[in-house]
N, C-alpha and C positions, 0 to 999 in steps of 0.2 A: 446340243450334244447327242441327241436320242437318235437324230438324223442322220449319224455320222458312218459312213461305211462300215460295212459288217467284220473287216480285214481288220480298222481299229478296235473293233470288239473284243475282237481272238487276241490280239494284241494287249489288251486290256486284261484279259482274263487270264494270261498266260504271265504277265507282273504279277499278277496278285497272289499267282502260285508260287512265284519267284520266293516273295518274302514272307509267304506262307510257310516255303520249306527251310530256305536258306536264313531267315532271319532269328530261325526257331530249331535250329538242329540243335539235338541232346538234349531238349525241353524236352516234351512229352504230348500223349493221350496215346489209346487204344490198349487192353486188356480186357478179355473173354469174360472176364469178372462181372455176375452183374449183381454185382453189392449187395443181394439177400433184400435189401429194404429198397429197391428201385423199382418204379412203377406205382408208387402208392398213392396216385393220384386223389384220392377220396372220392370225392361226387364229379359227375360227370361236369359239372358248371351248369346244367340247366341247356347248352346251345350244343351241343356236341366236341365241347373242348376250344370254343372259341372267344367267350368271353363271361361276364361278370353275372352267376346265377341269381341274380337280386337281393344276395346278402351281402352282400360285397368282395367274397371270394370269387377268384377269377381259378380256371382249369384250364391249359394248354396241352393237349396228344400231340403227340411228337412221333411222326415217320421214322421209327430209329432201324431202319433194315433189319438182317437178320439174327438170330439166337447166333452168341457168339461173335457179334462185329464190332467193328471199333465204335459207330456211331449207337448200338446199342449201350455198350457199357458206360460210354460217358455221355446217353440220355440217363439211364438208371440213376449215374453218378449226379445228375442235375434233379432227377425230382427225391432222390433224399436228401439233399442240401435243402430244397424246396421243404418240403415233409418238416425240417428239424428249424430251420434257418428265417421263413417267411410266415409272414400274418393272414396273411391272403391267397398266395399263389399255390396253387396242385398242379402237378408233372407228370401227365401218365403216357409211357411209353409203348406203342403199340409199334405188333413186328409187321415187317414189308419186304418188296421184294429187293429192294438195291435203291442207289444215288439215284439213277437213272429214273429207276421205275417210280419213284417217289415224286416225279413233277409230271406225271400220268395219273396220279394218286391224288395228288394236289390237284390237279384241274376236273376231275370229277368229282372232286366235292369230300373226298374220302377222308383224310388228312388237313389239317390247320395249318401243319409246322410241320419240320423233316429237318433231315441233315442232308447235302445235298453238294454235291462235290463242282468247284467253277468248272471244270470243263462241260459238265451236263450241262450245268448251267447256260454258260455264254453259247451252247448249239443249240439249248432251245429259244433263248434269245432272239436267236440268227436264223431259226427253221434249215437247220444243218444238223449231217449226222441220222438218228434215229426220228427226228426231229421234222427230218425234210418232209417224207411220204405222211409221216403223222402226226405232224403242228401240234403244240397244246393253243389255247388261247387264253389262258392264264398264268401269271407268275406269282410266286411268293416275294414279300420283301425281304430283302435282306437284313440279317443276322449279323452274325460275327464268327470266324476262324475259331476252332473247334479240334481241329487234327488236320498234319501232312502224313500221307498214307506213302510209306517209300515200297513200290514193288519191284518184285528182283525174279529172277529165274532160279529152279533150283533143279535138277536131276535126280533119278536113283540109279542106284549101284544095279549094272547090269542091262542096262537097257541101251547104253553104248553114245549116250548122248554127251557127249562133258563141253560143248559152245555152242553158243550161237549160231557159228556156222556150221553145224552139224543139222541143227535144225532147219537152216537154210536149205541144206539139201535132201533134205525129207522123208518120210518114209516112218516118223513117229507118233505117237498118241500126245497129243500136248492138251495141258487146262489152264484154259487162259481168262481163270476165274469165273462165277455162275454168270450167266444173262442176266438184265437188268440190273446187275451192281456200276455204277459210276466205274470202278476200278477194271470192271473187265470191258466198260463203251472203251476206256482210254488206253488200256492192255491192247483189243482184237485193234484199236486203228495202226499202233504201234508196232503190231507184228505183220500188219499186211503192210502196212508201208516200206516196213524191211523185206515182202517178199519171200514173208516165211508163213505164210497161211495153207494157201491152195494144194500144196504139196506134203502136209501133215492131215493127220485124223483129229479132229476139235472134240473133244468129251464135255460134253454141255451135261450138267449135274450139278446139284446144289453144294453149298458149302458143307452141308452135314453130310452130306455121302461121299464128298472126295476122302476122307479120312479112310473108309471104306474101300476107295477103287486103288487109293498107295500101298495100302496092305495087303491087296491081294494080285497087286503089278499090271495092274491093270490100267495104268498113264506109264510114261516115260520121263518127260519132263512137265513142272507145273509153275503156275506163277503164284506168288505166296509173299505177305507185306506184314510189316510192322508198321509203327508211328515214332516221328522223332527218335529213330535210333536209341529207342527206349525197350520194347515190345511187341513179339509179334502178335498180330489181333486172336482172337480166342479160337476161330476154326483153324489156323495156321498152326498154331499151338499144337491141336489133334492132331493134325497131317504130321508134325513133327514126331510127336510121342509114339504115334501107332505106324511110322515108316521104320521102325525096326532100325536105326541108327543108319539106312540108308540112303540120304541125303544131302547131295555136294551141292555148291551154288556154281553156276555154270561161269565158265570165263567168256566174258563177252567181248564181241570185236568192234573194232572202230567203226565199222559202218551201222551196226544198229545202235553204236554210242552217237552217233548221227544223226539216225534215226531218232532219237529220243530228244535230241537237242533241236531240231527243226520242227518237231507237234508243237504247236501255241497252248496246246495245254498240259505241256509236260515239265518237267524238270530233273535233267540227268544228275545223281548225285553217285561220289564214289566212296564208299563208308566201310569200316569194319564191320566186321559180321556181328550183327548180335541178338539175341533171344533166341536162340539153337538151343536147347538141353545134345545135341551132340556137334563133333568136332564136321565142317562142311567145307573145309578147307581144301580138298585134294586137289585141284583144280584151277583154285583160284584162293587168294586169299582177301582179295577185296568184293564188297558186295555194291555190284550197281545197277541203281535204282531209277525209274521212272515216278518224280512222286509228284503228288494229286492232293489240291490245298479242299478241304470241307467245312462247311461254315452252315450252321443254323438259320433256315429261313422260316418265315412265318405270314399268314394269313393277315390284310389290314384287315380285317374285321376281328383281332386280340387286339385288345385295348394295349394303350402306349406304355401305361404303368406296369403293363405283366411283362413287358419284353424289356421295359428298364428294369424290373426286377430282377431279369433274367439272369442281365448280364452284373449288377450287383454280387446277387447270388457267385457268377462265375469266379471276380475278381475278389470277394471280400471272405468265401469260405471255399478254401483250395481245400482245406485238410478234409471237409469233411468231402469231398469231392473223392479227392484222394484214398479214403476210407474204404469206397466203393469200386471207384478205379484207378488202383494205382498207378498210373502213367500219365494222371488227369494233366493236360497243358499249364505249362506255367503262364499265367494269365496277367498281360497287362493291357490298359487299354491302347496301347499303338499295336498291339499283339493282334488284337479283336480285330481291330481294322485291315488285318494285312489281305481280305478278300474280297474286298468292297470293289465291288464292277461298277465304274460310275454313271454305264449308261441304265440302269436298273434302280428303282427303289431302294433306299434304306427302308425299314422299317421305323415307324414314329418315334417310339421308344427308345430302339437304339440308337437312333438318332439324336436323341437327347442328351443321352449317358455320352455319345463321342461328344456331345458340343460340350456336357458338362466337365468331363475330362479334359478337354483343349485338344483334341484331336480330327475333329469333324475338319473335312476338307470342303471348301466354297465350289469345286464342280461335280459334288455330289448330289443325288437327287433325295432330296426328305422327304417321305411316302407320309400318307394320311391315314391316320388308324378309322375305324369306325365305328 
């Protein structure tokens, strides 16, 4: 199976975002929230977050992107279930640069664990994408599904943008999410393959300053996501409160809905609008979405026990999950699995919890802890 053309790969990865998004709409994750008591890892573990300090407590760091992201608030939300919920296991969340940047982070040793979205994933797999000119030569095993991240297009009032095909013919400031985030590798493919790149201004800035460049109209249009039709993520939130109520979701047209349905690591979704504190409707009143499945990978050198605790932790303490981030995934174990790329690693551990649950599938590969 490992052997197998890199076309069934993208193929492979582009299911798993299938039922990552469509098997789990109106469930949840992602909220800006980072639960006050997240990150409380305690002692380093003794190995730099990677395994059992010789008391028999285990620490796992977790790549959780940036202040305010989805994969931040529901690491937070995981190492205080850890903190209240486990005998042995500590959680500490350190920030990074994005999906993307997080399996660069991973291969130089930086990071154990991350959150890490299947698209990045399956192109560095493939040495495709960012991936090409700069190979990693390491992978994480894989985890489990975590958040579908839905992105949409939005405008402000006055800048004369209200579709797609407006953007198409050029001539605006568009942010098509920070560099290094997983959501903006699969945003810029998405928008140059519709042929709406070369012909706009790209505002490359972090998540903490676009809130900054909407308020002072300095973008035209932006790209901007929630989770599960629950939540927009915690910098989206800002971009909404401090755009002065001037933000429509753009009507988009059938060829970049095309667009969106032809990337293997996409999935077109058409939803009501929701997590707006203002009314976005002028335009359009359906919001649609390019969404992107993420899924916890980790380091075989965490022992097998920490990463079946993991996912214990995930399925048996929602609330307190939810305490922290309220839009935490409704968590089952067919759920976990919905991003498992079979030509890659399971991780040991969680590979156990799917055979223990009855969900392990015979042409996946069960990685070895160390």
């Amino acid at each position: 199976m490992i052997d197998n053309d890199r076309l069934t790969r993208r193929d492979v990865a582009k299911g798993a975002a299938t039922l990552g998004v469509v098997g789990l709409a109106g469930c949840s994750d992602d909220d800006g929230d980072d639960g006050g008591n997240g990150g409380n890892g305690g002692d380093d573990g003794g190995d730099g977050g990677n395994g059992d300090d010789g008391n028999g407590d285990v620490t796992i760091t977790i790549g959780g992107t940036s202040t305010g992201s989805s994969t931040q608030a529901a690491g937070q939300a995981l190492a205080r279930a850890a903190s209240n919920h486990s005998d042995f296991l500590n959680i500490s969340v350190q920030e990074t640069a994005g999906w993307t940047a997080n399996l660069y982070e991973y291969d130089s040793g930086q990071i154990p664990a991350m959150g890490v979205d299947n698209n990045s994933l399956a192109k560095a797999l493939n040495d495709e994408g960012p991936f090409a000119d700069d190979p990693v030569d390491s992978l994480p095993h894989q985890g489990f599904l975590f958040t579908s991240l839905q992105i949409h297009w939005v405008g402000l009032d006055g800048s004369g943008v209200e579709s797609t095909e407006d953007l198409r013919e050029g001539g605006y400031t568009i942010y098509p999410i920070q560099p290094g985030f997983g959501t903006r590798l699969l945003t810029e493919e998405i928008i140059r393959a519709a042929d709406m790149w070369d012909q706009n201004d790209i505002l490359n800035v972090d998540t903490g300053d676009i809130p900054g460049a909407v308020e002072e109209d300095r973008v035209d249009a932006l790209c901007l996501y929630g989770a599960n039709g629950v939540d927009l993520s915690g910098w989206c939130q800002e971009v909404d409160v401090r755009s002065g109520g001037r933000l429509n979701l753009l009507e988009v047209d059938d060829e970049f809905k095309q667009t969106i349905e032809d990337h293997p690591g996409a999935i077109l979704e058409e939803l009501e609008p929701y997590g707006y504190e203002q009314e976005v409707t002028e335009f359009t009143d359906e919001m649609i979405t390019w969404s992107l499945a993420g899924q916890w990978a980790f380091s075989p050198e965490i022992p097998a026990r920490a990463t079946s605790e993991v996912c214990r932790l995930a399925m048996e303490h929602e609330d307190t999950l939810r305490e922290s981030d309220p839009t935490t995934l409704e968590y089952s174990p067919e759920a976990m699995t919905a991003t498992v790329i079979p030509e890659l690693e399971v991780h040991e551990g969680v590979a156990d919890f799917f055979d223990d649950n009855g969900v392990w599938e015979d042409d996946w590969i069960r990685g070895e802890a160390e």
